[in-house]
PAMARLO-229331 format. One record per atom (N, C-alpha, C): residue number from 1; x, y, z. Coordinates in pm, 1 decimal, decimal comma, m for minus. Atoms other than C-alpha are relative to their C-alpha. Layout:
# residues N
NODE  num         x         y         z
NODE  NUM         X         Y         Z
...
END
This chain:
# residues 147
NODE  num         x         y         z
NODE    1     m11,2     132,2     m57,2
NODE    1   m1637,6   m6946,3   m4820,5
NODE    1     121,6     m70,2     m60,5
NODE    2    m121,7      83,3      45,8
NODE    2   m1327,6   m7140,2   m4856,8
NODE    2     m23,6    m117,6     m44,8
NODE    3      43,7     141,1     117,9
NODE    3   m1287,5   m7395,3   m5157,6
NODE    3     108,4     m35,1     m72,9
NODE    4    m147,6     116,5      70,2
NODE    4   m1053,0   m7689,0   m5175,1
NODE    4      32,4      11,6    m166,8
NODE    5     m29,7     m21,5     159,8
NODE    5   m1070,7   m7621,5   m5602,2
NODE    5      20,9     127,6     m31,4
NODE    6      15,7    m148,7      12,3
NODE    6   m1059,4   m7239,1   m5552,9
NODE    6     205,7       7,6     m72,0
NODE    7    m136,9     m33,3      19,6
NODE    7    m648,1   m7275,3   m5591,7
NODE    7      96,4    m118,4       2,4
NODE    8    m105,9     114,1     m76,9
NODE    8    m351,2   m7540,9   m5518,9
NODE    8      33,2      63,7     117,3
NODE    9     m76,9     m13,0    m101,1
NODE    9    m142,2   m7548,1   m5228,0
NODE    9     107,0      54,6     m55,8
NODE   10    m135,5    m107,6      56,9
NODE   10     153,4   m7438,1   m5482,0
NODE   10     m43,3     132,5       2,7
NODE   11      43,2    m144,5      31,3
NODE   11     m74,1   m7120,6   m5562,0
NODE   11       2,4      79,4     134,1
NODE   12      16,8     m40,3    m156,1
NODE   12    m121,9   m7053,2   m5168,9
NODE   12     171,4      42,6       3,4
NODE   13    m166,5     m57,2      14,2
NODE   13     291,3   m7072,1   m5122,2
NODE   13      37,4      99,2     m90,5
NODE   14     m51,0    m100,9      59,3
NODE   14     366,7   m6899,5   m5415,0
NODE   14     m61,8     130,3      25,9
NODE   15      81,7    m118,5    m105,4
NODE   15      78,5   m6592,8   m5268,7
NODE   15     122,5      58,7      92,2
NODE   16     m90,6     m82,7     m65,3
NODE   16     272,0   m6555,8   m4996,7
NODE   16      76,1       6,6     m13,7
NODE   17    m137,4     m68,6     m49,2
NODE   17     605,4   m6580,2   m5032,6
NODE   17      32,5     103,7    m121,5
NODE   18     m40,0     m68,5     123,4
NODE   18     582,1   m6389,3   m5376,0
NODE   18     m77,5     149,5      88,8
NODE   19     m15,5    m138,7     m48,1
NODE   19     421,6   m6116,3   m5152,4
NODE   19      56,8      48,8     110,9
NODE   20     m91,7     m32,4    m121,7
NODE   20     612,1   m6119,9   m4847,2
NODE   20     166,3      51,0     m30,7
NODE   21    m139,2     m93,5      73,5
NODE   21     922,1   m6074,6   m5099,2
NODE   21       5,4     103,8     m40,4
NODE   22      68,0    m179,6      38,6
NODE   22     739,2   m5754,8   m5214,2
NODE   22      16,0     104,7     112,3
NODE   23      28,7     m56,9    m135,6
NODE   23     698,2   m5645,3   m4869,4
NODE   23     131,4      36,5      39,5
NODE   24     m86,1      m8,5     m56,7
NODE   24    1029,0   m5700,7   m4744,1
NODE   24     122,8     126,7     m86,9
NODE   25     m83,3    m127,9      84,0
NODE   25    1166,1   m5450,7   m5036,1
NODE   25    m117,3      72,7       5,0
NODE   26      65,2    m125,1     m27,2
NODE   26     939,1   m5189,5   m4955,0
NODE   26      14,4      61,4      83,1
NODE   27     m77,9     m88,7     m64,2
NODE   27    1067,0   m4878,5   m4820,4
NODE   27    m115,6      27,8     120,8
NODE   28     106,7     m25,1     m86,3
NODE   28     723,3   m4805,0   m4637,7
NODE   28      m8,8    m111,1      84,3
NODE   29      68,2     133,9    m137,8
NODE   29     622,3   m5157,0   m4477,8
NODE   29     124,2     m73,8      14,1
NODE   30    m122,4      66,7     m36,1
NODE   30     988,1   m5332,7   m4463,3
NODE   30      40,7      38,8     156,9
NODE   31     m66,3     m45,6    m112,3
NODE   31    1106,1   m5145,7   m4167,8
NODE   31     m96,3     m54,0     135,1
NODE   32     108,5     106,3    m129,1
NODE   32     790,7   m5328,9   m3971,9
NODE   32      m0,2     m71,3       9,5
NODE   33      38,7     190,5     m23,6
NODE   33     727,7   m5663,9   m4050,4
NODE   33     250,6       0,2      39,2
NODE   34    m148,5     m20,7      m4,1
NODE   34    1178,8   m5632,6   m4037,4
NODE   34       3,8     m23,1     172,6
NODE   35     m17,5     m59,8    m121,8
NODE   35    1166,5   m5491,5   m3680,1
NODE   35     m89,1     m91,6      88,5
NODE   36     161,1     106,8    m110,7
NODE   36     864,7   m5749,7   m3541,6
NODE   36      74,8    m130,1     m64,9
NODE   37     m50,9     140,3      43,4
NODE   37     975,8   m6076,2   m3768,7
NODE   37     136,3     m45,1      22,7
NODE   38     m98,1      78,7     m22,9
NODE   38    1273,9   m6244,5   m3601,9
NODE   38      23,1    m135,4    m129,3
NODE   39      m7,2     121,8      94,0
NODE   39    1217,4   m6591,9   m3802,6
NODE   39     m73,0      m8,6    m122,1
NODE   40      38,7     m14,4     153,0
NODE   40    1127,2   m6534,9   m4154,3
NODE   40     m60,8    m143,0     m68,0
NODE   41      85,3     156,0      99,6
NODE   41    1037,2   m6918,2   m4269,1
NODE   41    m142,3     m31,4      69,1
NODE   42     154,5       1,2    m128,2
NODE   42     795,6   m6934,6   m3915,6
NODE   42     m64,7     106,4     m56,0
NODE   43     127,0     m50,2      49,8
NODE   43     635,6   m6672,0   m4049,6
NODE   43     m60,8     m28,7    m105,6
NODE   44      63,1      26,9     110,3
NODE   44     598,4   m6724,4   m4389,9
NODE   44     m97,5    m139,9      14,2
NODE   45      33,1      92,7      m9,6
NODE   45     510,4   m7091,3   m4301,0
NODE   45    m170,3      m7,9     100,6
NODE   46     143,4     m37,5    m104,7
NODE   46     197,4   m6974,6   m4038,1
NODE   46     m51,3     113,1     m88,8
NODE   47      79,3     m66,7     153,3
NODE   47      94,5   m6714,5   m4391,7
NODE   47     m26,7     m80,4     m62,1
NODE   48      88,8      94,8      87,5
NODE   48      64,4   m7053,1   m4579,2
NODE   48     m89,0     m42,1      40,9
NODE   49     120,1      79,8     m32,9
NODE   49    m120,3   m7210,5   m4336,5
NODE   49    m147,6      82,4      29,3
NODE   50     141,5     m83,6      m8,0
NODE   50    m352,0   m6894,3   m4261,9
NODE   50     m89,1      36,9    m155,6
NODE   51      74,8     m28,6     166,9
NODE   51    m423,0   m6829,3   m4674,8
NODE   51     m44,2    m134,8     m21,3
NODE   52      51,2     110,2      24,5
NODE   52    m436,5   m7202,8   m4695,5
NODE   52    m147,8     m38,1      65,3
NODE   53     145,4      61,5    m126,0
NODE   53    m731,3   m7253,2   m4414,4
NODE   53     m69,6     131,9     m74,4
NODE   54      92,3    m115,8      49,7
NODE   54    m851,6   m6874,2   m4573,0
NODE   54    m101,9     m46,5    m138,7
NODE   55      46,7     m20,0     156,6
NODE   55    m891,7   m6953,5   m4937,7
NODE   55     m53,7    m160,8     m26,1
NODE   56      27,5     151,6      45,1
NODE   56    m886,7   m7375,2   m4944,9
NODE   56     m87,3     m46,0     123,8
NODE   57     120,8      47,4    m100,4
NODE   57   m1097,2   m7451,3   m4600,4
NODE   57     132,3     m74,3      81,9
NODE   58     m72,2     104,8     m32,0
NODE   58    m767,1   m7668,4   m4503,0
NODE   58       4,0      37,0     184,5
NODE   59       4,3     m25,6    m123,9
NODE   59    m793,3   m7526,9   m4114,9
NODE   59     101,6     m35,3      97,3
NODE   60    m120,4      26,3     m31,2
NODE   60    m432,4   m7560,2   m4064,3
NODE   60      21,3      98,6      99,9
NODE   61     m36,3    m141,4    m122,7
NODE   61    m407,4   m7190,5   m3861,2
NODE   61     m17,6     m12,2     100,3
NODE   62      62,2     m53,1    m127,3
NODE   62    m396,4   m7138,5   m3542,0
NODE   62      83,1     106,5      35,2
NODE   63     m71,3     m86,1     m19,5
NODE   63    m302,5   m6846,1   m3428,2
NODE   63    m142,3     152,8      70,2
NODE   64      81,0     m88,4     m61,3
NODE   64    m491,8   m6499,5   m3273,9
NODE   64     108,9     156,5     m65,3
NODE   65     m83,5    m119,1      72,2
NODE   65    m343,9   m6199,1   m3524,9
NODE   65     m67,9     138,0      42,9
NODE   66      37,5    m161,5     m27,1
NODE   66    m544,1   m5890,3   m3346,0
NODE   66      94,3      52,5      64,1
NODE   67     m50,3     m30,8     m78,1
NODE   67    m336,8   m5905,8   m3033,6
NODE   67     130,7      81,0     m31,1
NODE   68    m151,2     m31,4      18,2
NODE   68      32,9   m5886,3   m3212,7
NODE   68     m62,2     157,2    m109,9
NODE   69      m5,7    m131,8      43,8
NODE   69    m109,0   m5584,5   m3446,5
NODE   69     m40,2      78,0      70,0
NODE   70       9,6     m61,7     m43,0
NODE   70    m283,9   m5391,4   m3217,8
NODE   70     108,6      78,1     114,8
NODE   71     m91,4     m10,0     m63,7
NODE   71      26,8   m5396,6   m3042,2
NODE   71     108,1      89,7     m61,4
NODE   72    m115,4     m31,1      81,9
NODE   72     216,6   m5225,5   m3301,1
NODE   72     m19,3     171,4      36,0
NODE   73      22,0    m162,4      27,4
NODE   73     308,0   m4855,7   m3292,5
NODE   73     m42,7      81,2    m100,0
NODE   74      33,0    m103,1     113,6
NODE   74     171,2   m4588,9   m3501,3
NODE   74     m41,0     m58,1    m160,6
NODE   75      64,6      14,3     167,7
NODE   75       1,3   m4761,5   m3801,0
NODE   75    m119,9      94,1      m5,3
NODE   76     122,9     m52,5      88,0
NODE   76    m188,6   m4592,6   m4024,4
NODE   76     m71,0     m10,1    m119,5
NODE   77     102,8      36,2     130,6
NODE   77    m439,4   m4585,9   m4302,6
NODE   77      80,8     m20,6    m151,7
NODE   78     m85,1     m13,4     124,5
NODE   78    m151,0   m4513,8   m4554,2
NODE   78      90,8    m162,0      18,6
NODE   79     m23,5      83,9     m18,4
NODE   79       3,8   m4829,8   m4453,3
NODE   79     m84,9    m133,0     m24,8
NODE   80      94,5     148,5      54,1
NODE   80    m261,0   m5076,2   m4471,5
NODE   80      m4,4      35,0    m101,6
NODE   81     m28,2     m11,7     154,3
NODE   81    m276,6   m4919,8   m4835,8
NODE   81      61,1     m70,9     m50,4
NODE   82    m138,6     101,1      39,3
NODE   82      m1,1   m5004,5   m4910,2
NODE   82      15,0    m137,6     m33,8
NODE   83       6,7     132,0     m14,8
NODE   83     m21,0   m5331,0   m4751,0
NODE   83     m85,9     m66,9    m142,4
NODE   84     106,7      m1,5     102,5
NODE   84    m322,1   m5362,8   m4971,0
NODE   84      37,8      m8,5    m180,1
NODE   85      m4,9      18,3     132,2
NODE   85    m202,9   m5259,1   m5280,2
NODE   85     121,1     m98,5     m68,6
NODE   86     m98,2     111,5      17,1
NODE   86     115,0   m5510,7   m5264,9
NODE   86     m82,5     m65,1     m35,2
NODE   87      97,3     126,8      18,9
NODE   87    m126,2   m5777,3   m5226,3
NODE   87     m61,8      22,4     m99,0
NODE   88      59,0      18,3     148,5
NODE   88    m321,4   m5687,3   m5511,2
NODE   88      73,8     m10,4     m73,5
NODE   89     m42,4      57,7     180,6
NODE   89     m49,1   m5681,5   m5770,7
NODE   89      55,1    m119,1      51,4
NODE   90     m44,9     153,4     m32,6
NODE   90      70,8   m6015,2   m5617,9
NODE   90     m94,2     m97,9     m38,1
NODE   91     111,4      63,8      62,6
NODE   91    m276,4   m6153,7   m5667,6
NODE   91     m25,3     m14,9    m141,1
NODE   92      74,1     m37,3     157,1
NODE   92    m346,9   m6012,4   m5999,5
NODE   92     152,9    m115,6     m94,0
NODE   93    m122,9      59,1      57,2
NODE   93      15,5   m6167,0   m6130,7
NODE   93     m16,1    m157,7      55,0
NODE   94      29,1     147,8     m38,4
NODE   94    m111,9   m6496,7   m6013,4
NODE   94     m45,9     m76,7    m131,0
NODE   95      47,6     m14,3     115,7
NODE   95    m301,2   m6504,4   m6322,3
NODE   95    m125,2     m84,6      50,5
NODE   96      87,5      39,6     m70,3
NODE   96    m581,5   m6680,4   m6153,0
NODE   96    m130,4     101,2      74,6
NODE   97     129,9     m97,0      21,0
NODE   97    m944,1   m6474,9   m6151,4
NODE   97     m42,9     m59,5     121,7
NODE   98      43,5      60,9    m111,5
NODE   98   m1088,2   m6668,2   m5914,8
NODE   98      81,0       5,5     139,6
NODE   99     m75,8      10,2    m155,6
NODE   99    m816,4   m6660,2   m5631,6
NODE   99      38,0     152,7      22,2
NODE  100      10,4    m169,4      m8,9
NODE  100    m759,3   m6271,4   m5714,2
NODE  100     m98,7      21,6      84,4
NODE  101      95,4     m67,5     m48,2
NODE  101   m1120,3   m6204,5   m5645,2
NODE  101     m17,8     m53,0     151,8
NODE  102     m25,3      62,4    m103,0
NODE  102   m1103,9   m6417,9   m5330,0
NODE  102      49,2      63,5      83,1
NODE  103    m118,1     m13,5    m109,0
NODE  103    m802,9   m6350,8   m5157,3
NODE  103     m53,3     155,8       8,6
NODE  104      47,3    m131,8      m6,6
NODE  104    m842,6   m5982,0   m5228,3
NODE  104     m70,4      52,4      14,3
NODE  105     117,9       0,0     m55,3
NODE  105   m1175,6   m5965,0   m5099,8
NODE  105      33,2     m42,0     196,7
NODE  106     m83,4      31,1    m119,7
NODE  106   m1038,3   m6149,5   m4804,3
NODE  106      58,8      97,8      76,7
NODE  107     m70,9    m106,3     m65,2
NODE  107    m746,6   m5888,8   m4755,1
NODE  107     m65,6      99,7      55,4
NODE  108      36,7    m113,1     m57,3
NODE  108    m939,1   m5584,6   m4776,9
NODE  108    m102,1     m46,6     134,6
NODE  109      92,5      19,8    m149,5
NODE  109   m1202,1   m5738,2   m4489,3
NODE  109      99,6     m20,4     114,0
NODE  110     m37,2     m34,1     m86,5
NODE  110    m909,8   m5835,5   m4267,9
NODE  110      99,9     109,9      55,3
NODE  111     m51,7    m105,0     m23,7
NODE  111    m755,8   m5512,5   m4306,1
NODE  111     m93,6      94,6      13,8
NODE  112      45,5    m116,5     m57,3
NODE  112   m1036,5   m5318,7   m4212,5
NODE  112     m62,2     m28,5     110,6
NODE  113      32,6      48,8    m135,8
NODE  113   m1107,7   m5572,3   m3917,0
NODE  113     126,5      37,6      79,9
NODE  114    m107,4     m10,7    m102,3
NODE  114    m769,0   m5524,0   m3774,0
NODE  114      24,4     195,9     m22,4
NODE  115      14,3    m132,8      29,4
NODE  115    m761,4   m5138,5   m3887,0
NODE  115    m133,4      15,6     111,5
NODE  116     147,0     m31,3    m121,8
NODE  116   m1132,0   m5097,3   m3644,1
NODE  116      70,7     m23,6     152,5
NODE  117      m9,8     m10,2    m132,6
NODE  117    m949,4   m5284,9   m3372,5
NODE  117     107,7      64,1      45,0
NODE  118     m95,1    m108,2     m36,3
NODE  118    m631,8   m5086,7   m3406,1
NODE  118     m15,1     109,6      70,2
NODE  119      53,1    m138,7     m25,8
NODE  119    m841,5   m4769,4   m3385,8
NODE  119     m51,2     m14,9     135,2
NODE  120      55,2      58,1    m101,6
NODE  120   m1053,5   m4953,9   m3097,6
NODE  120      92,0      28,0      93,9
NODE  121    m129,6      94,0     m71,9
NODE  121    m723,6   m5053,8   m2904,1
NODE  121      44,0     182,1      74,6
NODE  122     m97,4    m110,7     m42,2
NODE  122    m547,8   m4708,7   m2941,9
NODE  122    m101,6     149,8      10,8
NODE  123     100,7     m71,3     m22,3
NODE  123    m863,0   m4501,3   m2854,1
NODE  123     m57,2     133,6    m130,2
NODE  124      40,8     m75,5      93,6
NODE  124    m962,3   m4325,8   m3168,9
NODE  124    m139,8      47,5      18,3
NODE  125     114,9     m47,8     m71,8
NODE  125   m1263,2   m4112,5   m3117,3
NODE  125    m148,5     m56,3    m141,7
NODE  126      62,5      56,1      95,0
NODE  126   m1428,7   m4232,6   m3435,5
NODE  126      51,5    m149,1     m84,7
NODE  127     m81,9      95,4      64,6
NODE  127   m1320,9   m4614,0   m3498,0
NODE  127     m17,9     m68,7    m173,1
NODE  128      22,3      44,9     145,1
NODE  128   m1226,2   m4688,5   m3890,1
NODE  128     m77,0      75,7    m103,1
NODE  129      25,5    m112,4      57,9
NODE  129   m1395,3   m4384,2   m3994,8
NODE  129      55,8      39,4     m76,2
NODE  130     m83,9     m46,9      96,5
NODE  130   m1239,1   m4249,2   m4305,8
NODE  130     138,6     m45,0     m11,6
NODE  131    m121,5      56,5      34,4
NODE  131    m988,5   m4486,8   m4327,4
NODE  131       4,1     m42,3    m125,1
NODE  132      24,5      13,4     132,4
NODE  132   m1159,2   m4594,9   m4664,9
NODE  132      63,6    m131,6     m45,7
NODE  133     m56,8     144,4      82,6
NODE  133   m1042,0   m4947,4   m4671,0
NODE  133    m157,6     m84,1     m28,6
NODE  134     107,5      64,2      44,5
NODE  134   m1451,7   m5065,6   m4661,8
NODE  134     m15,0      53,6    m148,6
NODE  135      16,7     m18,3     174,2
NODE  135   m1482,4   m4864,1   m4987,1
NODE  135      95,8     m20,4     m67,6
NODE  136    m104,3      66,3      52,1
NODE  136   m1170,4   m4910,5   m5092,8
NODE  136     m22,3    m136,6     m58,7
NODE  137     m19,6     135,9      53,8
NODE  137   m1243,0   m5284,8   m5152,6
NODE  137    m143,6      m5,1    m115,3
NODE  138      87,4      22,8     144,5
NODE  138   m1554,5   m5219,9   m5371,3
NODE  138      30,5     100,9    m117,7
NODE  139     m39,2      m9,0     103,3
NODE  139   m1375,5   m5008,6   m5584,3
NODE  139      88,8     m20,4     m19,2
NODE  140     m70,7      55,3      23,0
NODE  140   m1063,9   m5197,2   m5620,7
NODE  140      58,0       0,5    m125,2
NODE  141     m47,1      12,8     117,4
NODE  141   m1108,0   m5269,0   m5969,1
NODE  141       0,8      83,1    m117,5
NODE  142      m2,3    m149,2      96,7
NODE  142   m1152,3   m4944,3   m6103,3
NODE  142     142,6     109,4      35,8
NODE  143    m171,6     m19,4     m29,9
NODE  143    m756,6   m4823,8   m5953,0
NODE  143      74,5     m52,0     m10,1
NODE  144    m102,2      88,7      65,0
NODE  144    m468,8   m4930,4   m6062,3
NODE  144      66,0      14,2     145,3
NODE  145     m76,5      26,8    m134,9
NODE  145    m290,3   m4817,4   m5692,6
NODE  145     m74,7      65,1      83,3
NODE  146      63,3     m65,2     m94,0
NODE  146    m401,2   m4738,6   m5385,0
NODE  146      25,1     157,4      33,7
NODE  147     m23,6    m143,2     m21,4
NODE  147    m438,7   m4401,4   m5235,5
NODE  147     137,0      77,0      69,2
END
């Protein structure tokens, strides 16, 4: 449940853009969000307001994020990893316990909601099946990186 004392609004900004700068130097996920993100501040700026309404309740988002990923070519399980394990050391370097366990609780659920409807979308015969991001997020804190 989202909670106005869970974080600031600085901690939200600094979240994303300290992991979207991660992202954008990564040899694996750069060449996507790169190739899809025309305006770099519009996005980052619709990531504050979606972590902000996620983590603080502030209900700034609007937006519908299945449509534009399911739209994407060829993702896979090694990718949302990835995705995944950015975001965790971005979290963890927050120094903040409480917005770690949060957010990163958060991530892994909407990466294995948009991972189901990916699979859904692009007819997978078993959807989200051994993609291992539901277990993945309950053992989290026993790996240092993802798989």
């Amino acid at each position: 449940m989202p909670d106005p004392d869970l974080c600031t609004e600085e901690d939200v900004v600094r979240l994303v853009h300290t992991f979207y700068s991660k992202l954008r130097n990564d040899a694996m996920l750069a060449p996507i969000f790169e190739s899809r993100i025309v305006d770099w501040d519009q996005h980052l700026a619709k990531m504050v307001d979606f972590w902000s309404s996620a983590l603080r309740g502030t209900a700034r988002y609007r937006g519908a994020p299945m449509p534009k990923h399911v739209a994407l070519p060829g993702l896979t399980t090694q990718l949302f990893h990835r995705w995944l394990a950015l975001f965790r050391d971005t979290t963890q370097a927050l120094g903040n316990a409480d917005l770690q366990e949060r957010a990163d609780d958060l991530a892994h659920r909407i990466a294995g909601s948009l991972w189901y409807g990916y699979q859904a979308r692009h007819g997978a015969d078993h959807p989200a099946v051994g993609c291992g991001l539901a277990a993945d997020r309950h053992s989290r804190n026993t790996r240092e990186t993802a798989p």
